[in-house]
N, C-alpha and C positions, 0 to 999 in steps of 0.2 A: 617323159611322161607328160599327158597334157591331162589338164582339169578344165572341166568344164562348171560352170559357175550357174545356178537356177535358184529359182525361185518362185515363191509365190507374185503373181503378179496384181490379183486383186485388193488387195492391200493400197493397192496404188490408186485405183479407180473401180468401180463395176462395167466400165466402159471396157472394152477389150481393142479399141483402136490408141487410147491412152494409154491403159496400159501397155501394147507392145511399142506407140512410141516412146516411153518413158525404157521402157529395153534397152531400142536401138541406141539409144541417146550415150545409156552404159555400153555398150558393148556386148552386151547378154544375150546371148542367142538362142537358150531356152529356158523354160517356165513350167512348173510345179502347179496344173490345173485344179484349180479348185471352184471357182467361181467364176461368172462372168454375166451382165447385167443382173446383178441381184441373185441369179440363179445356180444351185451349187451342181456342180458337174451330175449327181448322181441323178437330177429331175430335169438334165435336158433333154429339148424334144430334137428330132430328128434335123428341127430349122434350126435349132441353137448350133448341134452342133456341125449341119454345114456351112454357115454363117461363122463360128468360130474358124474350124480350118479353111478355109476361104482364104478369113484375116491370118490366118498362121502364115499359108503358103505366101499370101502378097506380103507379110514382114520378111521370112523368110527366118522366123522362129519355129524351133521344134519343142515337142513335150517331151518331157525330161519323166516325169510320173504325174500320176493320177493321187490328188490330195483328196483323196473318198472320206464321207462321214460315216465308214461302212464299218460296226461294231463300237459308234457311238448309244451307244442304250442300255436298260439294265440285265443285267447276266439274265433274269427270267421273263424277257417280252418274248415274243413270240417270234421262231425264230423266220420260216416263209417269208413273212414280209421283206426283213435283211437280205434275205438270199435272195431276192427276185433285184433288188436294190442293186446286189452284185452281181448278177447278171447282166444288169443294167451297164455298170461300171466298167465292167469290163469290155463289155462290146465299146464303151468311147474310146478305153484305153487302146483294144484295136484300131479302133476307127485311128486316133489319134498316132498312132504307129510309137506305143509307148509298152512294152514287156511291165512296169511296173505300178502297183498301187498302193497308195500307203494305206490302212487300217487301223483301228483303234480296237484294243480290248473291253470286251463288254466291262462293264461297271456295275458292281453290288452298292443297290444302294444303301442311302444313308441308313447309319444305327445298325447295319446286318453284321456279324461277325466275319472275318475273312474267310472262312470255313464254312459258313452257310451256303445251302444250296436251294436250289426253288425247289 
């Protein structure tokens, strides 16, 4: 069985040429997108992300998933906006040739009982 080892890479820099040299450097071959110049995967524009896989294919790193802020919010904002967000997401995660996306569940906020609902 082989494993494959990933991560986030922005953590390292918002640069994305640092970051996948810091990769190579390890041996890591893919990366858990989340960020990259400041900008989180779910609001890049179509130049992020051919500028991003550009830098993938010349490292010759793949994405492993899509680290989405998608069901970061409170259980009652509105929901549209999120789904357009993941629409979004997911067309990078295709673009990116990645099947996965991680998500977060919505959050009730502070003081709400866990049984409250909007």
């Amino acid at each position: 069985m082989s494993v494959i080892l990933t991560g986030f890479a922005d953590e390292i820099s918002p640069d994305p040429q640092a970051q996948l040299a810091t990769l190579a450097a390890e041996s890591i071959s893919h990366l858990e997108l989340r960020s990259a110049w400041s900008v989180n995967v779910a609001d890049f524009t179509a130049e992020h992300l051919a500028a991003f896989r550009a830098a993938l294919d010349e490292a010759g790193v793949r994405v492993s998933a899509i680290g989405s802020p998608i069901g970061k919010i409170p259980i009652g904002a509105p929901l549209p906006p999120e789904l357009d967000r993941m629409r979004r997401v997911a067309d990078v995660a295709g673009e990116l040739g990645t099947p996965l996306v991680r998500v977060f569940s919505f959050f009730i906020p502070a003081g709400q009982p866990p049984a409250w609902a909007p």
